[in-house]
DSSP file (Angstrom, degrees, kcal/mol; ACC not computed):
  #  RESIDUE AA STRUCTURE BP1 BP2  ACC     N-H-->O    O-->H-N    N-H-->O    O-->H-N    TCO  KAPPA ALPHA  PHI   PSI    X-CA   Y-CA   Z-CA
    1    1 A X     >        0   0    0      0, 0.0     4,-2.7     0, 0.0     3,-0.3   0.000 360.0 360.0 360.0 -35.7   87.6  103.8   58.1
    2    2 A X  H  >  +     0   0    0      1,-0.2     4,-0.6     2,-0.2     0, 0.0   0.926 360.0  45.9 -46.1 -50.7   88.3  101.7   60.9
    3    3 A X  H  > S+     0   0    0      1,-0.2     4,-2.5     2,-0.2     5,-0.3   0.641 100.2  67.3 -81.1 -10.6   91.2  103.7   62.1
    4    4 A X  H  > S+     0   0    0     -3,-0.3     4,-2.5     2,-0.2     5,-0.3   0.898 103.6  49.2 -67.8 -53.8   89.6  107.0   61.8
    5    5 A X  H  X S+     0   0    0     -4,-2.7     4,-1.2     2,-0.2    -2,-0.2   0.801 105.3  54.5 -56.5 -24.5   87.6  105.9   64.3
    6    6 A X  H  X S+     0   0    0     -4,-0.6     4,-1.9    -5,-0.2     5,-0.2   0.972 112.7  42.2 -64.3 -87.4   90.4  104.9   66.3
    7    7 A X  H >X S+     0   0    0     -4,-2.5     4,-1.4     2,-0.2     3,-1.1   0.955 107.5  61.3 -30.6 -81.6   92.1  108.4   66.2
    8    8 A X  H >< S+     0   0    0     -4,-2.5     3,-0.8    -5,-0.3    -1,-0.2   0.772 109.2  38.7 -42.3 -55.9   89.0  110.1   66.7
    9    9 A X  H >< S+     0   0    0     -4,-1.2     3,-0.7    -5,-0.3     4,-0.3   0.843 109.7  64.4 -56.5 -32.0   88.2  108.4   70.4
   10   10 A X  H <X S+     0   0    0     -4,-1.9     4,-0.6    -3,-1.1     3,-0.4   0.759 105.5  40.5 -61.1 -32.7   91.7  108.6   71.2
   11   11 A X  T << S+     0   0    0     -4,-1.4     4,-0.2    -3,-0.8    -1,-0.2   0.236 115.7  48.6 -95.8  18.5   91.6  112.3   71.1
   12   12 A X  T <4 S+     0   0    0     -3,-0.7    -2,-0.2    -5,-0.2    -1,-0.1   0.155 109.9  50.2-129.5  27.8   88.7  112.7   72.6
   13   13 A X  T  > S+     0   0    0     -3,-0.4     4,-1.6    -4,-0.3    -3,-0.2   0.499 121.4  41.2-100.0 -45.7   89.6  110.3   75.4
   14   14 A X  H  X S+     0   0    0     -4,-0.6     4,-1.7     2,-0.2    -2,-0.1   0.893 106.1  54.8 -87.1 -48.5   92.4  112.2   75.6
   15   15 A X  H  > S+     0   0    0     -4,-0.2     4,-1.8     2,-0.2    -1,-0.2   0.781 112.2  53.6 -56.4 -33.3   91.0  116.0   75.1
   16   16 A X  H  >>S+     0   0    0      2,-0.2     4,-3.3     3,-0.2     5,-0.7   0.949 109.6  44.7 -64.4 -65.6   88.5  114.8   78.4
   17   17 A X  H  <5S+     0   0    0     -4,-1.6     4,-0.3     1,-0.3    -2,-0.2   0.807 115.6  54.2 -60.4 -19.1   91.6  113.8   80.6
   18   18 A X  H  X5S+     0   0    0     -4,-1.7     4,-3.0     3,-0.2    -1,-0.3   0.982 115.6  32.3 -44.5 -72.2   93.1  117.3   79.2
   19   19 A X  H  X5S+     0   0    0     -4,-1.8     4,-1.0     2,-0.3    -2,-0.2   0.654 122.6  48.4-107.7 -22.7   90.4  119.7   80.2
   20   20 A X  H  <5S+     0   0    0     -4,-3.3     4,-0.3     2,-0.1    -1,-0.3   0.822 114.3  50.1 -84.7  -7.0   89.4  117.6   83.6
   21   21 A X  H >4<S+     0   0    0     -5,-0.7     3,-1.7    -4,-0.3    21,-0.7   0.973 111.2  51.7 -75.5 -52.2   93.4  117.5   84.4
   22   22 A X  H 3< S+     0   0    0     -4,-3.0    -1,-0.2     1,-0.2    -3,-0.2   0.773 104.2  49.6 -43.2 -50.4   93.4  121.3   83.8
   23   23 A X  T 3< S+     0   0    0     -4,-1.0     2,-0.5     2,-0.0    -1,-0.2   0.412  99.3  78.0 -79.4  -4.0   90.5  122.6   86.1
   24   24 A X    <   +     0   0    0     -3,-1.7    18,-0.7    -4,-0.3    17,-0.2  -0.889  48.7 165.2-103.3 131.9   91.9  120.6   88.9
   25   25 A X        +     0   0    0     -2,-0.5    -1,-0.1    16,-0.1    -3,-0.0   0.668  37.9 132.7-109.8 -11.3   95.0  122.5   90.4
   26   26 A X        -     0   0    0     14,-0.1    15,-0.9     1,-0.1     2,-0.6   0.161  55.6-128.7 -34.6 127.6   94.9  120.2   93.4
   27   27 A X  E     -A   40   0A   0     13,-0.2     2,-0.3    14,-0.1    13,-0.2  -0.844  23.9-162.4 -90.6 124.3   97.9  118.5   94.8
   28   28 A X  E     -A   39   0A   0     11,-2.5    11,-1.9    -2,-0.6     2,-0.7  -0.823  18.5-133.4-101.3 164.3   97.9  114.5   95.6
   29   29 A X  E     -A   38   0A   0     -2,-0.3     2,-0.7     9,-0.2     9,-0.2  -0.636  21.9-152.3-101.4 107.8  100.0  112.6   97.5
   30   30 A X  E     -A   37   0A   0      7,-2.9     7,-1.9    -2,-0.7     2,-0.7  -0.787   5.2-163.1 -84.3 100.3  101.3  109.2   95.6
   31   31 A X  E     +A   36   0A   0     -2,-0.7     5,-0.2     5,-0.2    -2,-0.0  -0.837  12.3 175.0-109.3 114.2  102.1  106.4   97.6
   32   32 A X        -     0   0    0      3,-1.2     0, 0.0    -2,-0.7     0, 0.0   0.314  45.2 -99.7 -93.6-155.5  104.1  103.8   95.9
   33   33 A X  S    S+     0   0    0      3,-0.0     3,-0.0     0, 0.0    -2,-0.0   0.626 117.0   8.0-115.2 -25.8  105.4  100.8   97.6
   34   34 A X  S    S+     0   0    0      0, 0.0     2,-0.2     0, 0.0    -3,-0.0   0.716 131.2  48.0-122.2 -15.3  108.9  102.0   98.2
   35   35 A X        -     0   0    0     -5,-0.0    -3,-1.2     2,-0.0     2,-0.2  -0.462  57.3-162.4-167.0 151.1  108.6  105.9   97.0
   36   36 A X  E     +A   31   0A   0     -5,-0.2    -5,-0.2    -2,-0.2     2,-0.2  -0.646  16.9 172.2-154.3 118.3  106.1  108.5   97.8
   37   37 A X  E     -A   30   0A   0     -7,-1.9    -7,-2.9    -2,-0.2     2,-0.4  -0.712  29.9-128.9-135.3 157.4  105.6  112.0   95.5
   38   38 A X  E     +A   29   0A   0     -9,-0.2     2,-0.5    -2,-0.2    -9,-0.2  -0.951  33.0 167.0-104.0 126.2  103.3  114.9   95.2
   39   39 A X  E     -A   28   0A   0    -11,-1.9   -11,-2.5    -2,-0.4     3,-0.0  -0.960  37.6-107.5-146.3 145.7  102.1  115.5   91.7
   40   40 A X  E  >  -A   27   0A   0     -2,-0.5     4,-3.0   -13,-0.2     5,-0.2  -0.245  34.1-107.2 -77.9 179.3   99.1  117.9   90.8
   41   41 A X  H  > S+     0   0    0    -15,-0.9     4,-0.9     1,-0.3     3,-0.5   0.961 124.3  55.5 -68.6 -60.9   95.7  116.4   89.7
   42   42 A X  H  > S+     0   0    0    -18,-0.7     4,-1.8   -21,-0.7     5,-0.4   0.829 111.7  45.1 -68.1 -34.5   96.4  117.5   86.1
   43   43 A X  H  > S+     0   0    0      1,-0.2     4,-4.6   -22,-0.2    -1,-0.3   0.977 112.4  49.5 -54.9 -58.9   99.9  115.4   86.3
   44   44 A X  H  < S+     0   0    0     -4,-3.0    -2,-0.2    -3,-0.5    -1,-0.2   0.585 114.8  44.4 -63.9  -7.9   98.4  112.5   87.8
   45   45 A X  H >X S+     0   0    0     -4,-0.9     4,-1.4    -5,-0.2     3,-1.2   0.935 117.7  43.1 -61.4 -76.0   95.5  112.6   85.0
   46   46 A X  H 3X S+     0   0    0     -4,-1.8     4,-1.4     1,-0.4     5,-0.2   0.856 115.5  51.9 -71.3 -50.6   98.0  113.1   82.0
   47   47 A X  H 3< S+     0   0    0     -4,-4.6    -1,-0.4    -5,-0.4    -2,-0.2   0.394 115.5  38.8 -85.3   0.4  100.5  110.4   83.6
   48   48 A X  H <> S+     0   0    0     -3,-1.2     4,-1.0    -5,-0.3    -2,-0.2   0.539 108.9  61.2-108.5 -19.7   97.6  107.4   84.1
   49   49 A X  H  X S+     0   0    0     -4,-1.4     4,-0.8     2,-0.2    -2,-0.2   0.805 111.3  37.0 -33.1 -51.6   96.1  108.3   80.9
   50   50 A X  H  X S+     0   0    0     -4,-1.4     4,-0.9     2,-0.2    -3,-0.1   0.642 116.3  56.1 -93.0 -16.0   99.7  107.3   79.0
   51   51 A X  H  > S+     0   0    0     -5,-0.2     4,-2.5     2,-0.2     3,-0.2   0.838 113.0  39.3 -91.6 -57.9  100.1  104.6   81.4
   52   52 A X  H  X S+     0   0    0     -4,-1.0     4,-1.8     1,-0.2    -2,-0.2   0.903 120.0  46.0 -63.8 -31.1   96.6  103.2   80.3
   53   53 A X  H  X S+     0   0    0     -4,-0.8     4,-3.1     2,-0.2    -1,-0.2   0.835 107.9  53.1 -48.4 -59.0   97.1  103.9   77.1
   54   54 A X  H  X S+     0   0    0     -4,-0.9     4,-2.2     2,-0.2     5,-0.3   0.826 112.6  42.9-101.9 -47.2  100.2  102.6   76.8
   55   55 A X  H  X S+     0   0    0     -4,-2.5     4,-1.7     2,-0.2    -1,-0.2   0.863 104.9  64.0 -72.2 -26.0   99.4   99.2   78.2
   56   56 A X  H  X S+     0   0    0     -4,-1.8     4,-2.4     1,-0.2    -2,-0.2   0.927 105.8  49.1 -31.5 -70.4   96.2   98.8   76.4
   57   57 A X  H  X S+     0   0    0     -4,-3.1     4,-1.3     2,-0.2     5,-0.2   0.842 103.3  54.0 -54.2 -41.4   98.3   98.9   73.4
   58   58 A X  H  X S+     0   0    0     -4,-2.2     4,-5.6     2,-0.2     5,-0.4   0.941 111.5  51.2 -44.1 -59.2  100.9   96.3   74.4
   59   59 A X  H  X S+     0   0    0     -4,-1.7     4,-2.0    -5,-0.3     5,-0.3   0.969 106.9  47.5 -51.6 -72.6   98.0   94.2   75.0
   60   60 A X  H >X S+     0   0    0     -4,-2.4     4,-1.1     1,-0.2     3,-1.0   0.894 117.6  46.4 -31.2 -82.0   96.1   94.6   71.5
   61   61 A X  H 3X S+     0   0    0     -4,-1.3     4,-2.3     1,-0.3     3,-0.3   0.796 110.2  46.3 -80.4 -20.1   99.5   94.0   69.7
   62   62 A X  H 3X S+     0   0    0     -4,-5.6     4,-2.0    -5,-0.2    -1,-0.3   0.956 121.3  48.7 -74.5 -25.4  100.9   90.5   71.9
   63   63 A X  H <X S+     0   0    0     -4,-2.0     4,-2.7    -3,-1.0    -2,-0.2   0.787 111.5  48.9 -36.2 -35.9   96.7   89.4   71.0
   64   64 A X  H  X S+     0   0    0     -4,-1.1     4,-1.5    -5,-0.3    -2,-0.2   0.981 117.0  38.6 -92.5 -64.4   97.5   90.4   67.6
   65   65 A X  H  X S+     0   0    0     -4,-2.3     4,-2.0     2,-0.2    -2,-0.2   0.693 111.3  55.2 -54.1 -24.4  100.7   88.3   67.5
   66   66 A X  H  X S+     0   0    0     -4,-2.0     4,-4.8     2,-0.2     5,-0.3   0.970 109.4  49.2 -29.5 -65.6   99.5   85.4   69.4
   67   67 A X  H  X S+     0   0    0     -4,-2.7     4,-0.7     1,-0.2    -2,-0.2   0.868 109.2  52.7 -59.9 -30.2   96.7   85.1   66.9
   68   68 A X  H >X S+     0   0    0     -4,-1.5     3,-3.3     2,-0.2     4,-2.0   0.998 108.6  47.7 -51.9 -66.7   99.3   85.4   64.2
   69   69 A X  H >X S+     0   0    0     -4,-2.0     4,-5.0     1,-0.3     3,-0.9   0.921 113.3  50.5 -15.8 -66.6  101.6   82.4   65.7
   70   70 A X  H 3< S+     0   0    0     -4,-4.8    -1,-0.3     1,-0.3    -2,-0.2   0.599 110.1  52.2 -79.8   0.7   98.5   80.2   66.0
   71   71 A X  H << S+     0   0    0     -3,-3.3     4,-0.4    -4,-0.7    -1,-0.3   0.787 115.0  37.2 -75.4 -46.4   97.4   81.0   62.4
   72   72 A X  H << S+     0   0    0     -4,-2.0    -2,-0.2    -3,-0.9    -3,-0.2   0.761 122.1  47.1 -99.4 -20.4  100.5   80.1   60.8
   73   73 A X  S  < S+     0   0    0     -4,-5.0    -1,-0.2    -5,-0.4    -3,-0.2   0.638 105.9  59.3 -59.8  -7.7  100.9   77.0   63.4
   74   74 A X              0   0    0     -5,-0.4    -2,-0.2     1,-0.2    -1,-0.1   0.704 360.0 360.0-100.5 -18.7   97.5   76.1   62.8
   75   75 A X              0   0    0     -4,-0.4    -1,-0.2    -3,-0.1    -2,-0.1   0.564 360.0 360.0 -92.0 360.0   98.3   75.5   58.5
């Protein structure tokens, strides 16, 4: 049940950053440290979305393996 719940806010995390990425047609200006690009609102949306996303998960699963390690050191 848990993960149904999971999926659902995740596509509707996702369905918001859709539809506010969509009504903006706007161009911004990206300034990196060595690099600098123009990307429309709806890029820059879509592309910090997967980026957030994407590290959130990384995080949850090296937590999830830590705690494994220090379970099976701990016995």
């Amino acid at each position: 049940m848990r993960i149904y719940i999971t999926i659902f806010f995740l596509l509707v995390l996702f369905f918001i950053a859709f539809i506010f990425g969509s009504q903006n047609h706007q161009v911004l200006s990206l300034n990196y440290l060595i690099a600098r690009v123009e990307l429309s609102v709806a890029a820059a949306v879509s592309l910090f979305t997967l980026l957030g996303f994407t590290l959130g998960l990384l995080t949850a699963l090296l937590w999830k393996m830590v705690r494994a390690v220090k379970s099976k050191t701990a016995k």
